[in-house]
N, C-alpha and C positions, 0 to 999 in steps of 0.2 A: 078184416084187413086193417093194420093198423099203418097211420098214415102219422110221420114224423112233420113238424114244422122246422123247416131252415130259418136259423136265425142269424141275422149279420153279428158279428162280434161286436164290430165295430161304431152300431146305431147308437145314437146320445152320447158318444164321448166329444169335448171338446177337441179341437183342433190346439196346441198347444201356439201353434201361429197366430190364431185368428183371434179378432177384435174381442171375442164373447169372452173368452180364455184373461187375457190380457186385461182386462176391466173387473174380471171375477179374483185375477189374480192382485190389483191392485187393493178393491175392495178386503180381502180376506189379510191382506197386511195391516191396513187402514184399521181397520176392527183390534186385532188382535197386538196390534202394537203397544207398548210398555209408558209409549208419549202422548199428551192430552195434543192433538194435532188440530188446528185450526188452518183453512186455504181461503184465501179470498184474492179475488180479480185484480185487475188496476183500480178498479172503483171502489175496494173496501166493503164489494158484495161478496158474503159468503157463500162458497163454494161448496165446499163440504167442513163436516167438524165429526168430529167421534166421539162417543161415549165418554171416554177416557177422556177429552178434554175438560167434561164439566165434572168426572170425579177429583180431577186433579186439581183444578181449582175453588171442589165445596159447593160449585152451583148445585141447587138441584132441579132435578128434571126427567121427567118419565122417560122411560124407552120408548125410541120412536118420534120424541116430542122434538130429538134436535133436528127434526125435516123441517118442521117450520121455522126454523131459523132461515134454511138454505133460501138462496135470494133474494133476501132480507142485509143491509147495510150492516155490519160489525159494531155498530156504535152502544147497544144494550150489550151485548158481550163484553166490550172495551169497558163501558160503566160499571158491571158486577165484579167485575176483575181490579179495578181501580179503586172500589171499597173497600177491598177486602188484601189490597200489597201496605209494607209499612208505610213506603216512602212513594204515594201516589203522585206528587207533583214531578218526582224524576222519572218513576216510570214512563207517567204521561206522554214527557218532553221525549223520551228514546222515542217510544213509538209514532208519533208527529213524524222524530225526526229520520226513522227508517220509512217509515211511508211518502216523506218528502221527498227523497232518497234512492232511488232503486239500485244505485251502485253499492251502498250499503248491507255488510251481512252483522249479524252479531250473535253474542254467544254470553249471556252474564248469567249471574244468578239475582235470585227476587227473592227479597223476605216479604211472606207475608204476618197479619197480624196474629194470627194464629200459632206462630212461632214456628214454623213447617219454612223450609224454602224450595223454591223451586229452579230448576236448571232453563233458563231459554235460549234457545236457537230459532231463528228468524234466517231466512234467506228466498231470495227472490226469484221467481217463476219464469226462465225466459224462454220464447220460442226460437223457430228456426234461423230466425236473422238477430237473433240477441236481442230483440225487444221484449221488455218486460208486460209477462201478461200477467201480475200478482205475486203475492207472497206468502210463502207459507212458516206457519208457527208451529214451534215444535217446545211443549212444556212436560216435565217429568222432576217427579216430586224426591227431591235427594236428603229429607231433612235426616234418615237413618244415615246416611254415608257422613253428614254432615256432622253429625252427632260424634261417629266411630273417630273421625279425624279428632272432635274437640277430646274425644276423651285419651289419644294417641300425642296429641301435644301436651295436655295433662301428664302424663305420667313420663313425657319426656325433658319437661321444664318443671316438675314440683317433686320436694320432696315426700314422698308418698306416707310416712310419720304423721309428719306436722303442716302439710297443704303448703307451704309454702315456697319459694323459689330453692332448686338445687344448685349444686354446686358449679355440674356444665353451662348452667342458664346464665347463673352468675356473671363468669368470666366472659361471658360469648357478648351479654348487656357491658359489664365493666370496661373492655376496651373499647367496645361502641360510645360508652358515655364520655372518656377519655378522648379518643379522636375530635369528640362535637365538642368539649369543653378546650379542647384547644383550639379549632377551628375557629369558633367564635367567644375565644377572651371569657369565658365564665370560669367558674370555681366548685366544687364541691368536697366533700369531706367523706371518709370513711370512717365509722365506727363501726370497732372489731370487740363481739360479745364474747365471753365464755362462763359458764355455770361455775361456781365457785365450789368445791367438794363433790363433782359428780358422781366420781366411783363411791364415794362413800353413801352417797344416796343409793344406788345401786345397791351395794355389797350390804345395807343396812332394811332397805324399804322392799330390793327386788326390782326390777328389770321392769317390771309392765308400772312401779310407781317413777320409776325413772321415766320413762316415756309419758305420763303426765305431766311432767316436771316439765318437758322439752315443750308439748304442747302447750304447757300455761305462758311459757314465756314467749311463745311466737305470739301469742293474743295479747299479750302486754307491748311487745314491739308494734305489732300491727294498731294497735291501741294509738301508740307516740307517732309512730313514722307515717309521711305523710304515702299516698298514692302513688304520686310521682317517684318517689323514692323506690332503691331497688334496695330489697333487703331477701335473704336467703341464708338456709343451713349448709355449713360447706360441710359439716358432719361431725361425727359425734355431738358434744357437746358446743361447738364453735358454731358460730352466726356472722354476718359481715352484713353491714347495711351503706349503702352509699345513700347519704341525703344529697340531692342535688340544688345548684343553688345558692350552698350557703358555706360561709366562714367559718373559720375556725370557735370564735366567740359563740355562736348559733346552736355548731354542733355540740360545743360543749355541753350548753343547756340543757339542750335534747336528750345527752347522755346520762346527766343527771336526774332528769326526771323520769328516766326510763329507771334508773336502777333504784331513786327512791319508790317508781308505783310496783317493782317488782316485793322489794320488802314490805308492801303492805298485803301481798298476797299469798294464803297457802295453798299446797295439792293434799286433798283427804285420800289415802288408801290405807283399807279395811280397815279403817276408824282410827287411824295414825292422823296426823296434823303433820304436815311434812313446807317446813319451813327452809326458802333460799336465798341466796344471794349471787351475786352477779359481777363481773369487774370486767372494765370497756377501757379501750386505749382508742384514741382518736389521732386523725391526722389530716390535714389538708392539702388539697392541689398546688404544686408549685409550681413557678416557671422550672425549676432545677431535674422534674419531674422528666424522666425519660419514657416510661410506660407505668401501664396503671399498677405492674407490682412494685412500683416507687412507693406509692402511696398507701400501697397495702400495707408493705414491710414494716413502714413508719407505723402505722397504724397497730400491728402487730408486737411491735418494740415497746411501745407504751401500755400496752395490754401486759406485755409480761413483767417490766414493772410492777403495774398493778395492783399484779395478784404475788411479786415478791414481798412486795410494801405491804401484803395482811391484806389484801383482797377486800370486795362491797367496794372500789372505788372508782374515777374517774382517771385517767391518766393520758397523757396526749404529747407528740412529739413533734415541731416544726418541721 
């Protein structure tokens, strides 16, 4: 006689209501979340921390091992974390000054030295009556997205040729310098470049020795022109540099020396010697000036001079 056992369906399942559920529900996010999460009380005793806190910060630390953190004071945690951000004394002073704070939430980012940065959010733990029982940290390592951004402003402000500033960036910095140079009573100067023969380089060397050509002479500007300075390819063979700063007398110089250390330089392709020259029209900031293609124009007029007058030379229009 065979005797069947009834089984409840329903034995060892959670109550999706009940406390067990809820704490098991809390835990399995806490684990598998994406952010190194640290919780600590009013008293800067830790609460809980996850794994994922000390991969994101490089501690290391066995599995298991961050129990003996739990209530224990934050202040060894705060210490490995504080060796290892660039700028420790700032860091420091935030968190002082959100722990002094509990109306305080925040949200920055942290380099560390490592060259990694990280994303934190900080915000504070309150209960039923809005009294603060703690705060919890929320760290997540963004140095990939951060990267994707650097390389996304790259190719949106350089020209991608010769590395150096394009044409959009240019004008977008050029009225900006303009506005500040009137604001506050300063001067600066535009020298306007151009390769002297370039189709002929081209039509004679080829296209990929023309493109050395463009690259040799941005490292000879960047060579002369200071940091400060905005200089960029607005294309083809044309360059615009604003020295800021400085006078007409100044820029002259600059321009000069820029075109004497270009003729001391060649491009080798396939065993060719590929020798150039250069011709700059300069111009300076006026009160007369209405916008910065005041200052271009002029700058441009003397350029084509220039290269009317036999090119290799200096040329500049009040």
């Amino acid at each position: 006689m065979n005797h069947r056992i009834s089984q409840d369906p329903t034995r060892g399942i959670i109550e999706p209501g009940s406390l067990e559920f809820q704490r098991s529900l809390v835990r399995g996010i806490f684990d598998a979340s994406p952010d190194g999460i640290l919780v600590v009380n009013d008293q800067q005793i830790v609460v809980a921390v996850n794994q994922r806190f000390f991969e994101v910060w490089g501690i290391p630390v066995n599995p298991g091992q961050s129990g003996e953190i739990i209530g224990n004071l934050d202040e060894p945690l705060l210490f490995m974390a504080v060796e290892r951000v660039k700028n420790p004394k700032l860091f420091l002073e935030r968190v002082k000054e959100l722990y002094a704070d509990p109306t305080l939430d925040d949200h920055c980012e942290v380099e560390l030295k490592d060259g990694r940065t990280l994303e934190r959010h900080s915000t504070v733990i309150r209960g039923g009556e809005q009294q603060s029982l703690g705060r919890v940290w929320f760290f997540r390592d963004i140095s990939n997205r951060k990267q994707t951004e650097a390389e996304l402003l790259e190719l949106a402000t350089h020209d991608p040729l010769t590395g150096v500033f394009n044409r959009r960036y240019f004008f977008d910095r050029a009225h900006k310098e303009f506005a500040r140079a009137r604001r506050y009573e300063t001067c600066f100067s535009a020298i306007a470049i151009d390769i002297d023969h370039f189709k002929n380089i081209n039509d004679q060397y080829g296209h990929a020795a023309g493109d050395e050509v463009l690259k040799a002479l941005c490292e000879c500007c960047q060579g002369v022109f200071r940091e400060s300075d905005l200089f960029a390819r607005l294309g083809g063979e044309e360059f615009c540099a604003l020295v800021l700063n400085t006078g007409l007398g100044e820029a002259l110089l600059t321009a000069e020396r820029l075109r004497h250390l270009v003729m001391t330089k060649f491009v080798s392709a396939e065993g060719k010697i590929i020798r150039y020259t250069i011709s700059i029209g300069v111009a300076t900031l006026t009160t007369t000036d209405k916008s910065i293609e005041n200052i271009l124009q002029r700058a441009d007029n003397a350029l084509y001079r220039a290269k009317k007058n036999g090119r290799n030379q200096v040329d500049f229009e009040n």
